[in-house]
C-alpha positions as CSV (number, residue, x, y, z in Angstrom):
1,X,0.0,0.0,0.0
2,X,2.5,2.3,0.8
3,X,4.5,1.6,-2.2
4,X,1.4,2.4,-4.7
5,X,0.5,5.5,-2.2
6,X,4.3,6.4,-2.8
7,X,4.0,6.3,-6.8
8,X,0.5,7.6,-6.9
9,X,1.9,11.1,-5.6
10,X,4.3,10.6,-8.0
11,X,1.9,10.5,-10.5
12,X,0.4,13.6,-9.6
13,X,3.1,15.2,-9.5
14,X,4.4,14.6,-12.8
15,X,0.9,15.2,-13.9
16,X,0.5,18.3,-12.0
17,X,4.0,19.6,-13.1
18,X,3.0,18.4,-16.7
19,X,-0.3,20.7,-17.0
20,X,1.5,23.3,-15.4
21,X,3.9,23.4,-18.0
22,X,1.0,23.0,-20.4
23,X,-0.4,26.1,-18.7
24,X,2.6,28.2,-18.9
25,X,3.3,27.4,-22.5
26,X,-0.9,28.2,-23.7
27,X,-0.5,31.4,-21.8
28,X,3.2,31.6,-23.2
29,X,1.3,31.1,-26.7
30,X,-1.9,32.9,-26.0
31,X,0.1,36.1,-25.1
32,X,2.1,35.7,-28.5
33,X,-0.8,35.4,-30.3
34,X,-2.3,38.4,-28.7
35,X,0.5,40.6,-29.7
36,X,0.7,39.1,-32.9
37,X,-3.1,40.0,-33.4
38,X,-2.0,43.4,-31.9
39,X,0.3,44.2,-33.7
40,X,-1.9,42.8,-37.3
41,X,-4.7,44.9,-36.1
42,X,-2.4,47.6,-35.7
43,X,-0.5,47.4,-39.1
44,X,-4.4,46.7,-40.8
45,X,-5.1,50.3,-39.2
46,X,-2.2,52.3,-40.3
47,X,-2.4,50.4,-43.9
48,X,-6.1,51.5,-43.9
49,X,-5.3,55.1,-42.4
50,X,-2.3,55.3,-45.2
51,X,-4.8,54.7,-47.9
52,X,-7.2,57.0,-46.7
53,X,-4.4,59.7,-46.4
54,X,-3.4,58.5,-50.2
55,X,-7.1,58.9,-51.6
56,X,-7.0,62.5,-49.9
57,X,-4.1,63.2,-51.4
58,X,-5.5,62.1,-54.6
59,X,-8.5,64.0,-54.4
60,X,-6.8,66.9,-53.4
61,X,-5.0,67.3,-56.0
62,X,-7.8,66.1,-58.3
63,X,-9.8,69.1,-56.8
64,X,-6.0,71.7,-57.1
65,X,-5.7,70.9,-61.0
66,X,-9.5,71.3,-61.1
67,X,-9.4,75.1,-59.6
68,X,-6.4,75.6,-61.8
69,X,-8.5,74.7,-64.7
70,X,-11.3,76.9,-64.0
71,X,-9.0,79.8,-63.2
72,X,-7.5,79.3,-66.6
73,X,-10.3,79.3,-68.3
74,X,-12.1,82.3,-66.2
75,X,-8.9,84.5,-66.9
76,X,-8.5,83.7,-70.8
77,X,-12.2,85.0,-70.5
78,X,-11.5,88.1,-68.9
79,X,-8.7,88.6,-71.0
80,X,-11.1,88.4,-74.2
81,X,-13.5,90.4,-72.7
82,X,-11.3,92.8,-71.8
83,X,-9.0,93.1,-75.1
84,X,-12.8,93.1,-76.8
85,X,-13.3,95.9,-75.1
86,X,-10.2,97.3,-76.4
87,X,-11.2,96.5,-79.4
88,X,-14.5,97.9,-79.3
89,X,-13.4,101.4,-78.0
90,X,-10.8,101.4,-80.5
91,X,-13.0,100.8,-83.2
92,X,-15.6,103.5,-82.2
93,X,-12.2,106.3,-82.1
94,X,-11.1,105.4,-85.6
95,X,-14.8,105.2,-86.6
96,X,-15.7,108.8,-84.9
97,X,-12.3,109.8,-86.8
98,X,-13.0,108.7,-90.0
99,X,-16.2,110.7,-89.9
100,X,-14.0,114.0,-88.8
101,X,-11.9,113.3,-92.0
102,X,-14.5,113.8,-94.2
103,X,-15.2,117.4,-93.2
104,X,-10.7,117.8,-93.9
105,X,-11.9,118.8,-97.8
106,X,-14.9,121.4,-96.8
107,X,-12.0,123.8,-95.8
108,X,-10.6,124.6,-99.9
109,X,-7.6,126.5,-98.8
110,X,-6.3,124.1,-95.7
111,X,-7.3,121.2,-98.2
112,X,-5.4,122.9,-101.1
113,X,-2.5,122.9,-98.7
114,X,-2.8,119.0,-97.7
115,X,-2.9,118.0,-100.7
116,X,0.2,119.4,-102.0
117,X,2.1,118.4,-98.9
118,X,0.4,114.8,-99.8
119,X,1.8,115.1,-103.1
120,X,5.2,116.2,-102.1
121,X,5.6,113.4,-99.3
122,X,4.9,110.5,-102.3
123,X,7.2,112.0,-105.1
124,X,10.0,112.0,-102.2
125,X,8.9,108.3,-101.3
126,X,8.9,107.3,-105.2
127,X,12.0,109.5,-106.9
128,X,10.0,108.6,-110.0
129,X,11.2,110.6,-113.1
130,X,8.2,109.9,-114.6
131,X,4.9,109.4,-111.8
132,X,1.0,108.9,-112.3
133,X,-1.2,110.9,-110.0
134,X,-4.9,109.0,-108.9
135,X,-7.7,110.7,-106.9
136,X,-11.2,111.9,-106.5
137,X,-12.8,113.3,-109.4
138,X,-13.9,116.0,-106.8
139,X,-10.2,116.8,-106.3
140,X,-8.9,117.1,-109.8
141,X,-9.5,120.6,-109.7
142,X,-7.8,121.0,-106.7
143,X,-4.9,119.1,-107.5
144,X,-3.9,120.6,-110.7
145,X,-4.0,124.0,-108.9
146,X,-1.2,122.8,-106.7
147,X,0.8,120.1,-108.7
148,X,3.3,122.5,-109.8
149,X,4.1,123.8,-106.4
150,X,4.4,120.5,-105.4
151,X,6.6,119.4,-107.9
152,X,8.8,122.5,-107.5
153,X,8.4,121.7,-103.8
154,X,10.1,117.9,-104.7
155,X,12.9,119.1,-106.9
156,X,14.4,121.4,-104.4
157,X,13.8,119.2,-101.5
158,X,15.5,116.0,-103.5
159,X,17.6,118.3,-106.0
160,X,16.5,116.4,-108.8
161,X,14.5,118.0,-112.0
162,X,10.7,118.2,-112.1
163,X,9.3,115.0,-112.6
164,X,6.6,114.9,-114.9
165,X,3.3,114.0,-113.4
166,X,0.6,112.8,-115.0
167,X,-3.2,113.1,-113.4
168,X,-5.4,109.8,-114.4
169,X,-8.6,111.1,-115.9
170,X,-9.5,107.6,-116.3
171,X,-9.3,105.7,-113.0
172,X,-10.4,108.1,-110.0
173,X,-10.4,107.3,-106.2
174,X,-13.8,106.3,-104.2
175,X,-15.6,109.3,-103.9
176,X,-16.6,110.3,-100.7
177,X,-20.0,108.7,-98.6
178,X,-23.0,109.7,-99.8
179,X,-27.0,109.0,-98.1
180,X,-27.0,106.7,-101.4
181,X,-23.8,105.4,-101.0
182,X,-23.5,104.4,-97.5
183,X,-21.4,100.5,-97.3
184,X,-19.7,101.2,-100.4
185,X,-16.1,102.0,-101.1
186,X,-15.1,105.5,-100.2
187,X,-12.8,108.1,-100.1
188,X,-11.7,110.7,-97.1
189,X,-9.2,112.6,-99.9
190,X,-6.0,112.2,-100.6
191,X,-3.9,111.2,-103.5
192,X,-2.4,108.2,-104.5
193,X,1.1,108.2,-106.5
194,X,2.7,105.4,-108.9
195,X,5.5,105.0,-111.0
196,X,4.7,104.7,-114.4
197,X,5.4,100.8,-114.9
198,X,3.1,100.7,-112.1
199,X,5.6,98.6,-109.7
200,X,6.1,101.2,-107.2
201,X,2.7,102.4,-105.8
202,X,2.6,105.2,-102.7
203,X,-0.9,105.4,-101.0
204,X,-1.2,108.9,-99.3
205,X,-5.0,109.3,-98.9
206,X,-6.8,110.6,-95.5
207,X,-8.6,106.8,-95.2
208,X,-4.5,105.2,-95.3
209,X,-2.8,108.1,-93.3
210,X,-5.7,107.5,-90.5
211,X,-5.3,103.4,-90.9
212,X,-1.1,103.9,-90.4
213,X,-1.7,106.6,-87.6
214,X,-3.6,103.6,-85.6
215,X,-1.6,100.9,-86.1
216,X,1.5,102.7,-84.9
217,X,0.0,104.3,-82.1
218,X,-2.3,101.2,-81.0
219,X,-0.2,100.1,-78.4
220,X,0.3,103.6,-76.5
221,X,-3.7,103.9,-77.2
222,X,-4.4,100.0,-75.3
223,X,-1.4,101.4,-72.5
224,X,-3.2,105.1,-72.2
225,X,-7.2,103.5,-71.7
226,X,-6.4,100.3,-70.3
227,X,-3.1,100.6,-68.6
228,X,-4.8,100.9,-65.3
229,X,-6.5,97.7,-65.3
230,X,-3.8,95.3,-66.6
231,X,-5.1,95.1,-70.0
């Protein structure tokens, strides 16, 4: 009896040290296995939170290029509406112009004068020994009364001998706008000058004088009335 007493205890103590061992190691395991799960969860959240930070990122930017886009397109439209209102104001001071021109030719004597100086300015441009004179049967008159001024005018000014001008009785320039005669083709005065071959042409009308006079001063115009905003 006291032999099987002796290896009973013996029994449970191998048994008790066995479960205890079994007990340290689930814990053991059961402890790994929470920090494992720990630290999955964690690296699931911050995966999670870095995609969420990436789709952001991405939509931010989505929403950047889209304000770009807009502010593009809202300042080429400004731009247009403001050089088309350049434009606009420009047009209305060569049109209010244009009309002034007309009334250049009512005054005979300060006509007579422009016209001569007209004349002069071309045969200087053309040194043409030999020129033909175009311009509105209204002016022929006119111009006759001063083409020999004007051609003294050209020799002594160029030192060459008087050229020999001929007025085209044949071909005239526009005449100018009549109530009949609104949208057509028309004349402010002027003359226009060409060697006799024809190859060498020198437009000195009111109409081409007004047209050069905007072109070159355009950009001081655009600087004087829009300067201010930018435009």
């Amino acid at each position: 009896m006291n032999d099987e007493h002796v290896v009973s205890k013996q029994i449970q103590k191998i048994v008790r040290f066995i479960l205890q061992e079994a007990n340290e190691k689930a814990n053991k395991l059961l402890i790994e296995a929470n920090e494992e799960s720990n630290i999955l969860r964690l690296k699931l959240i911050e995966d999670e939170k870095r995609k969420i930070r990436e789709e952001y990122e991405r939509k931010e930017k989505q929403v950047e290029v889209r304000k770009r886009i807009e502010y593009s397109r809202l300042l080429n439209a400004s731009r247009i509406k403001v050089l088309q209102a350049q434009d606009d104001i420009v047009n209305a001071m060569k049109k209010s112009t244009s009309k002034e021109l007309l009334h250049v030719s009512d005054d005979i004597k300060t006509y007579s004068e422009l016209l001569k100086d007209l004349i002069v300015q071309c045969l200087l441009r053309l040194k043409e020994a030999l020129v033909l004179l175009r311009c509105r049967e209204v002016d022929c008159k006119l111009v006759e009364s001063v083409l020999d001024e004007a051609k003294q005018q050209y020799a002594e000014k160029a030192k060459v001998h008087h050229p020999k001008v001929t007025i085209d009785d044949r071909v005239y320039l526009p005449p100018p706008p009549t109530d009949s005669n609104l949208h057509g083709p028309f004349c402010s005065g002027g003359v226009v000058l060409a060697s006799q071959d024809g190859k060498i042409v020198k437009e000195n009308t009111l109409d081409a004088r007004l047209e050069l006079a905007f072109i070159q001063k355009l950009p001081e115009i655009r600087k004087r009335l829009f300067g201010q905003f930018g435009g």
